[in-house]
C-alpha positions as CSV (number, residue, x, y, z in Angstrom):
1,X,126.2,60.8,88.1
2,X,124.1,63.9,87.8
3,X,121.0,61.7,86.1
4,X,121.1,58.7,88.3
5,X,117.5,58.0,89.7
6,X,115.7,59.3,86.3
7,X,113.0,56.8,84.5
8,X,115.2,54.6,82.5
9,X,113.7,54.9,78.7
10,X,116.2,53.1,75.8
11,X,118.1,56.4,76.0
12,X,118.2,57.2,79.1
13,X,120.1,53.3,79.6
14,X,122.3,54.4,77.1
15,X,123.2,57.5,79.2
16,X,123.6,55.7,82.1
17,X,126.5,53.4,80.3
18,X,128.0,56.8,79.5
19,X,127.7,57.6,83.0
20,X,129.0,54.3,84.4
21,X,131.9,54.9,82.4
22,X,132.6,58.8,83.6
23,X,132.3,57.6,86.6
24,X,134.9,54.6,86.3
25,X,137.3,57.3,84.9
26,X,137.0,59.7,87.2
27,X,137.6,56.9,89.8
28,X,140.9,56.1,88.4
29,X,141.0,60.0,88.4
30,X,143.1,59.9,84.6
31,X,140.4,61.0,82.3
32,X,140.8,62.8,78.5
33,X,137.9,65.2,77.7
34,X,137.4,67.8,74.7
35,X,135.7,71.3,75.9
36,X,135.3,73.5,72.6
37,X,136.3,77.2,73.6
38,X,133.7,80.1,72.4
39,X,135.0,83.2,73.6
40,X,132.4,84.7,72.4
41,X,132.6,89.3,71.9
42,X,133.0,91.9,74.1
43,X,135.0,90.9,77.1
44,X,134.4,87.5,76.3
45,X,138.4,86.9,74.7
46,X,139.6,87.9,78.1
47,X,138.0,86.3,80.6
48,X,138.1,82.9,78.6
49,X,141.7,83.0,78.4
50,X,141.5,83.2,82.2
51,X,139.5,80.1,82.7
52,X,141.3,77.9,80.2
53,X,144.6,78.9,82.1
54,X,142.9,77.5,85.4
55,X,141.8,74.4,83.6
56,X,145.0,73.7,82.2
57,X,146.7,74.1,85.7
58,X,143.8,71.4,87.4
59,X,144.5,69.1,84.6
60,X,147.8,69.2,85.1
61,X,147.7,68.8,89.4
62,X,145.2,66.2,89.2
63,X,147.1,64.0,85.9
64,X,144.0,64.1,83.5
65,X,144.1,65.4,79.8
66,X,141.6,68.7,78.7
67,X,141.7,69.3,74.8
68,X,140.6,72.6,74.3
69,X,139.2,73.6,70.5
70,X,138.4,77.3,69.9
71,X,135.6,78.2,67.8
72,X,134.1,81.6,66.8
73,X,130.5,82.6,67.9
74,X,128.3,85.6,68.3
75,X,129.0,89.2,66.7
76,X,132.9,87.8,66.1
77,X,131.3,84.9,63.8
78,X,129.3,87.1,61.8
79,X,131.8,89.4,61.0
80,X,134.3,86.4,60.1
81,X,131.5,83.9,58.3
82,X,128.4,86.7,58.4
83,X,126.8,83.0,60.5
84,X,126.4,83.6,64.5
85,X,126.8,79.8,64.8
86,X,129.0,78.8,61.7
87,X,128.7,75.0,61.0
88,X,131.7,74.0,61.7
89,X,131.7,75.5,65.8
90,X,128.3,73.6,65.9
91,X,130.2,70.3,65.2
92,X,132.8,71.5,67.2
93,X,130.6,71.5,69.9
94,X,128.6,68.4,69.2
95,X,131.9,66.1,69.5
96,X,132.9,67.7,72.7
97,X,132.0,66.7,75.8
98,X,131.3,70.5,76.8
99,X,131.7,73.9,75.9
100,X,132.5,77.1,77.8
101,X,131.2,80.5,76.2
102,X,133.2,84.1,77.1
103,X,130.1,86.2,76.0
104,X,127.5,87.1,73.5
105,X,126.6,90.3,71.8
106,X,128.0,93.5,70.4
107,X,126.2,96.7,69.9
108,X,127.0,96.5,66.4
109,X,124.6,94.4,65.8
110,X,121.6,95.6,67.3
111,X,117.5,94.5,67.5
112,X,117.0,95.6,64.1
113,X,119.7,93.7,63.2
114,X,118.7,90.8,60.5
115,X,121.7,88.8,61.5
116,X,122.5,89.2,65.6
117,X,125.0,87.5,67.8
118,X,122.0,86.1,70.0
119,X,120.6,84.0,67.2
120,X,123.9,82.0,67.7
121,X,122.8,81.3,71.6
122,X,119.2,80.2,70.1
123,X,120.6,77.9,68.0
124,X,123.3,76.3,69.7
125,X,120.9,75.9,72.3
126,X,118.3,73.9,69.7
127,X,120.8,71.9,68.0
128,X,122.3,70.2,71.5
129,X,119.2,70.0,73.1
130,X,119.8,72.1,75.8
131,X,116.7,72.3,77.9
132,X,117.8,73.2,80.7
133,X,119.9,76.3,82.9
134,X,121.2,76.2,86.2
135,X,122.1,79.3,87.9
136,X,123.5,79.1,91.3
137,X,123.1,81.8,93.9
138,X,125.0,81.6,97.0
139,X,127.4,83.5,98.9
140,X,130.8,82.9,97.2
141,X,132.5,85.3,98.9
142,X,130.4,86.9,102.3
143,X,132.9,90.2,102.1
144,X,132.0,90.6,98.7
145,X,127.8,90.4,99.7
146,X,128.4,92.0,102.9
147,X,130.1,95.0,100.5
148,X,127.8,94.9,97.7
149,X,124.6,93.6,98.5
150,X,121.3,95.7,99.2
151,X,120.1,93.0,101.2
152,X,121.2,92.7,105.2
153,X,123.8,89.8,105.7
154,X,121.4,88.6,108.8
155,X,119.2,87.9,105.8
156,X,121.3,86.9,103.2
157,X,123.9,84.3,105.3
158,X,122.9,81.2,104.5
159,X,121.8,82.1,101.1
160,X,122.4,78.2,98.7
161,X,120.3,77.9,95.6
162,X,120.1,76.7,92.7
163,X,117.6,78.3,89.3
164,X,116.5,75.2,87.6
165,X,114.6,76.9,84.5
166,X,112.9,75.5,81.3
167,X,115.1,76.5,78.4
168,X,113.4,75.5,74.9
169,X,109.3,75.9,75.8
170,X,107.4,78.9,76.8
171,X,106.5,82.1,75.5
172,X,110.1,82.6,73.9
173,X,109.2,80.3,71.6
174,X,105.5,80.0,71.4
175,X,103.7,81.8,68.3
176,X,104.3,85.0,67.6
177,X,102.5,87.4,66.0
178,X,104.0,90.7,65.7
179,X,102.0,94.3,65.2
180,X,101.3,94.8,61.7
181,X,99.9,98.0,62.0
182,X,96.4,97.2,63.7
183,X,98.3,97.8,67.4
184,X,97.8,94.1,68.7
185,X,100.7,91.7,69.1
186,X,101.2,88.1,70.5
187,X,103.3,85.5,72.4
188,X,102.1,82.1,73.0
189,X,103.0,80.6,76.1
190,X,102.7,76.7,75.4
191,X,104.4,73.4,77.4
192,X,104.5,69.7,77.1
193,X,104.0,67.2,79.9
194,X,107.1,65.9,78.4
195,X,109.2,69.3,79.1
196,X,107.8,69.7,82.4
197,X,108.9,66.1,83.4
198,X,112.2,66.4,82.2
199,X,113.0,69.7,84.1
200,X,111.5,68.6,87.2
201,X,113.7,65.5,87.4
202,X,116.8,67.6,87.1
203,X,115.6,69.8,90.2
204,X,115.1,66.6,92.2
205,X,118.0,64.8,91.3
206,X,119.7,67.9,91.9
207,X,117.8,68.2,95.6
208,X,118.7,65.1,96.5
209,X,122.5,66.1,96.3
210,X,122.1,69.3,98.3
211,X,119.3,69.9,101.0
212,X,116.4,67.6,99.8
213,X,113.8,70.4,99.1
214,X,112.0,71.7,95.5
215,X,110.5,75.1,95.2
216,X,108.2,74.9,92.0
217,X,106.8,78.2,91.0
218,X,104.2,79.0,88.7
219,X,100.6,81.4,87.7
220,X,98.5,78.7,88.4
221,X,95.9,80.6,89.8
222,X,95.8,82.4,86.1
223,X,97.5,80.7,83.4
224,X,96.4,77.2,81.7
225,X,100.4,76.4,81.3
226,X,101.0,76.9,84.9
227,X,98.1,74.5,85.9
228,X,99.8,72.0,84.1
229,X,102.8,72.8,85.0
230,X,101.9,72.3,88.7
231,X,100.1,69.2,87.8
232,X,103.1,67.4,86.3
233,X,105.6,68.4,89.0
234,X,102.9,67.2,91.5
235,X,102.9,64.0,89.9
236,X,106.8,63.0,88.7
237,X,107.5,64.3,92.7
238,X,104.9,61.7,94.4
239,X,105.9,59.3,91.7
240,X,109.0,59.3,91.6
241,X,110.8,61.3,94.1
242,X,108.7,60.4,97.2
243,X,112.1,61.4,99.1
244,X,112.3,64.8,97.9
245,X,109.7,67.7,100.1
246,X,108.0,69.6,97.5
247,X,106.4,72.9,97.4
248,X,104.3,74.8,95.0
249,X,104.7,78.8,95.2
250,X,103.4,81.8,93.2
251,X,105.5,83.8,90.7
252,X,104.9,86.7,92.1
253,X,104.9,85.7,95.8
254,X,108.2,83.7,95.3
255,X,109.9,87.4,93.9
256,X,109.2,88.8,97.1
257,X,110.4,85.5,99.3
258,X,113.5,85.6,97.6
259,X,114.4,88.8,99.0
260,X,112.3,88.4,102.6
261,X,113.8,85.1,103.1
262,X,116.5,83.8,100.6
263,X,118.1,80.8,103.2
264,X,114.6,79.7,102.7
265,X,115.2,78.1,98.9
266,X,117.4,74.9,97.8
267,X,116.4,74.2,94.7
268,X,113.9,76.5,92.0
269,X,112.2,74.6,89.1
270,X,110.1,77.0,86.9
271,X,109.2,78.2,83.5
272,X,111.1,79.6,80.7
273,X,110.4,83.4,81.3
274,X,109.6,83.1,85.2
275,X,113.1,81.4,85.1
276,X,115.0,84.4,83.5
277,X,113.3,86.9,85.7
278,X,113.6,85.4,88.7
279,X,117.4,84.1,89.1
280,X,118.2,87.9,87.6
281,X,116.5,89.4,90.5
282,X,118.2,86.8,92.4
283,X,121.8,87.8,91.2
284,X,121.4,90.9,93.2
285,X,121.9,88.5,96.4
286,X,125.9,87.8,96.5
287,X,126.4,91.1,95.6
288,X,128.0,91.3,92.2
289,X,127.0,89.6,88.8
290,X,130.7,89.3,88.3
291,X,130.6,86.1,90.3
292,X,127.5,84.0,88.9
293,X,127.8,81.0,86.7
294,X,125.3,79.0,84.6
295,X,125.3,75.5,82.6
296,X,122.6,75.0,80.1
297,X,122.1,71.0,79.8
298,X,121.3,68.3,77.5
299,X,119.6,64.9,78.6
300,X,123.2,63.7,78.4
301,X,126.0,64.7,79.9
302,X,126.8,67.5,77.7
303,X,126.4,71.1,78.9
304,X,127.4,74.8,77.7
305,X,128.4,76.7,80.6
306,X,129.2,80.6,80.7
307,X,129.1,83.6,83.6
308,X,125.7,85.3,83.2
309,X,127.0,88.3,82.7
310,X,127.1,90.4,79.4
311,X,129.7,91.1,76.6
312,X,130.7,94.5,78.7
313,X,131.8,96.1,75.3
314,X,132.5,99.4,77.1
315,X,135.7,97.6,78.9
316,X,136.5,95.3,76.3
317,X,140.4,95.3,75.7
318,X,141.5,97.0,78.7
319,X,142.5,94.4,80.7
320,X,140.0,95.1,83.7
321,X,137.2,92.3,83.0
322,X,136.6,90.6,86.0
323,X,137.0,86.9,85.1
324,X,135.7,85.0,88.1
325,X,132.5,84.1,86.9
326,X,133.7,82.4,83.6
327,X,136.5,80.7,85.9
328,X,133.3,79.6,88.5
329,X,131.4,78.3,85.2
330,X,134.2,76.5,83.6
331,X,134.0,74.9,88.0
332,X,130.3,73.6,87.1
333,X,131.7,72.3,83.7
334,X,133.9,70.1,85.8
335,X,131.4,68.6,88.1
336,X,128.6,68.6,85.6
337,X,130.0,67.2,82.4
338,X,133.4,66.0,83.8
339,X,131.9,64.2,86.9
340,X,134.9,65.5,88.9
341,X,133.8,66.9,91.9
342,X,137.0,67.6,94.3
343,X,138.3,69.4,91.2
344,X,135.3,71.6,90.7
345,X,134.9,72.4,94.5
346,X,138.7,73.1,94.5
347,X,138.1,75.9,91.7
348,X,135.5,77.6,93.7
349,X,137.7,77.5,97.2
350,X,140.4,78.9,94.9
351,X,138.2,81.7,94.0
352,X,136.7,82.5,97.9
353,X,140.3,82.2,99.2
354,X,141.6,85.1,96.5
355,X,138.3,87.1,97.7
356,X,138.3,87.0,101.4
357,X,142.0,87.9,101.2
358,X,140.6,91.0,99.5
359,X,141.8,91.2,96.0
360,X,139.6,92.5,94.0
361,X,139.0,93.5,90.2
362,X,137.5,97.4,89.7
363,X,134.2,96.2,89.6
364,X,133.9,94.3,92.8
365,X,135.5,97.6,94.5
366,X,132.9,98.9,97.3
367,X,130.9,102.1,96.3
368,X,132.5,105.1,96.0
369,X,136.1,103.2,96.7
370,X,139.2,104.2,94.7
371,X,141.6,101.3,93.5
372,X,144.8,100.0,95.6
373,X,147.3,98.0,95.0
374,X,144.8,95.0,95.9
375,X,142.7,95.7,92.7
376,X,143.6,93.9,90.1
377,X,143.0,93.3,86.1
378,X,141.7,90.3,84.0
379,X,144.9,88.3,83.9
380,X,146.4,89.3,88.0
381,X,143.1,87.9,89.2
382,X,143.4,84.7,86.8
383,X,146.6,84.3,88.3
384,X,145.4,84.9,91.6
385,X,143.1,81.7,91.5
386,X,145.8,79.6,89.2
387,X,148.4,80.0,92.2
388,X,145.6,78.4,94.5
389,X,144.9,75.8,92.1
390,X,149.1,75.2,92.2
391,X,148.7,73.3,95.7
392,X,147.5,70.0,95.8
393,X,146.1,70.2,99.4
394,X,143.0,72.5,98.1
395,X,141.3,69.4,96.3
């Protein structure tokens, strides 16, 4: 289970009963989950519809039940409710075992905004506990990196990580003090030991599933937070995860070693705002954004999972959305909240198998190229990866 190994408080044993019993059901391989549906604005209809499909058809294959509960969120809630998160989608999502999120945000409700989709993501966030975000960068499809990449594929093969970043300290939600005319203006950046610890055993339990090694990056060398941030991780790692190699890098250092030397990295544990920075410069890696995923997790085994990408409101309705990120996060849903690994690697073979036989949607069409009858729209490339998830041999 993904917490096993953590410091065992009174409710981390009662997460670990929840875990024995995932676990016991995914052994007998039957198992009955809820995932409430936001899909979100924008394009965010479209390429839900694509990853439910997908689900259904793994549910089916592999004999377990997925009850799927659509909710409104984001500029769509507003307009219906005038509430980004209306009450009832939060309790929607706090019976479910997981939720999977299209996109947020419109331009019709802009910054100045005093209601904006965003303020949905804040609070949903909040009220689940979701502290932290995983972001996985790796080479889903090399054609697609060696295509659209900036960076030289004798640099980039090889390329596995994972973005392990703080989600409810930092400076997004440290004071604020906004200009009131006298031309200065605020953020406090502010963490816990407690939010450090937390994070940092995610990244190692993580580690230890993949190739044993933590990259923790920080200011240190500046910034109060970051010196005990680094002092924290130093401590849970020698503590606790003995096992695990550890290093300590610089935030801006680390932005240039991700592009120098990206094979280099398993497993990134960092702040709130070093977080968001870094695994967006790191998306440039595989070569499109239209094939990243994300989770954001509770202490549980809840988790809201969604492509990283935006709304795209300039495409929305035309049937051209490229849907394979929201099918690769709905892939994380099933190994992270579901505990069902095969299925989830199956989804992502599904989705390098359509790519490396070259089907593409518009975007993921090389610079300059015009379309052929191997580009395809939102629901052709759904269907792609739903015929793939048809065989049984592929989990």
């Amino acid at each position: 289970f993904f917490f096993e190994g953590l410091k065992l408080s009174t409710m981390q044993r009662a997460l670990r009963t929840v875990a024995t019993r995932a676990l016991a059901a995914h052994q007998l391989r039957d198992i009955s989950v809820k995932c409430t549906v936001l899909p979100g604005d924008g394009i965010g209809p479209e390429i839900i519809a694509e990853a439910v499909k997908c689900l259904e058809t793994v549910a089916k294959v592999r004999g377990h039940t997925f009850n799927f509960e659509q909710k409104v969120m984001g500029g769509a809630a507003i307009d219906e409710t005038g509430n980004p998160l209306p009450d009832d989608t939060l309790a929607s999502c706090k019976s479910a075992d997981a939720a999977l999120m299209g996109s947020v945000g419109t331009p019709k409700y802009g910054p100045e905004s005093p209601v904006r989709p965003e303020q949905g993501l804040l609070k949903i966030r909040k009220e689940l506990g979701l502290f932290c975000n995983l972001r996985p960068v790796n080479l889903i499809s090399p054609s697609i990196a060696e295509q659209g990449s900036s960076i030289k594929m004798s640099v980039l093969q090889g390329t596995d990580m994972i973005f392990v970043r703080e989600l409810t300290g930092g400076i997004y939600f440290g004071k604020r003090i906004e200009d009131d005319g006298s031309g200065v203006a605020s953020d406090l950046e502010e963490y816990t030991t407690m939010e450090v610890e937390r994070v940092t055993r995610v990244a190692a339990e993580l580690a230890r599933k993949r190739r044993n090694k933590v990259t923790s990056v920080d200011k240190a060398n500046v910034l109060a937070s970051s010196r005990l941030w680094r002092k924290v991780v130093t401590r849970v790692m020698a503590e606790e995860y003995p096992d695990v190699e550890i290093e300590h890098a610089l935030v801006d250092s680390l932005a240039m070693d991700l592009i120098r030397r990206p094979r280099d990295f398993d497993v990134l544990v960092t702040t709130n705002i070093f977080g968001d920075i870094l695994s967006d410069e790191a998306s440039v890696l595989p070569g499109s954004l239209g094939l990243l995923p994300s989770a954001s997790l509770n202490e549980g085994s809840f988790g809201l999972y969604e492509p990283i990408h935006g709304s795209a409101p300039d495409i929305a309705g035309q049937g051209v959305a490229n849907p394979l990120a929201t099918i690769l996060s709905a892939a994380m849903m099933v190994r992270h909240s579901f505990n069902l690994e095969p299925e989830a690697k199956a989804m992502e073979k599904a989705v390098e198998a359509v790519l490396e036989e070259g089907w593409r949607t518009p975007d993921l069409l090389e610079w300059g190229a015009k379309k052929d009858e191997k580009t395809l729209g939102t629901v052709a490339m759904g269907d792609k990866v739903n015929e793939k998830l048809k065989d049984p041999s592929i989990y």
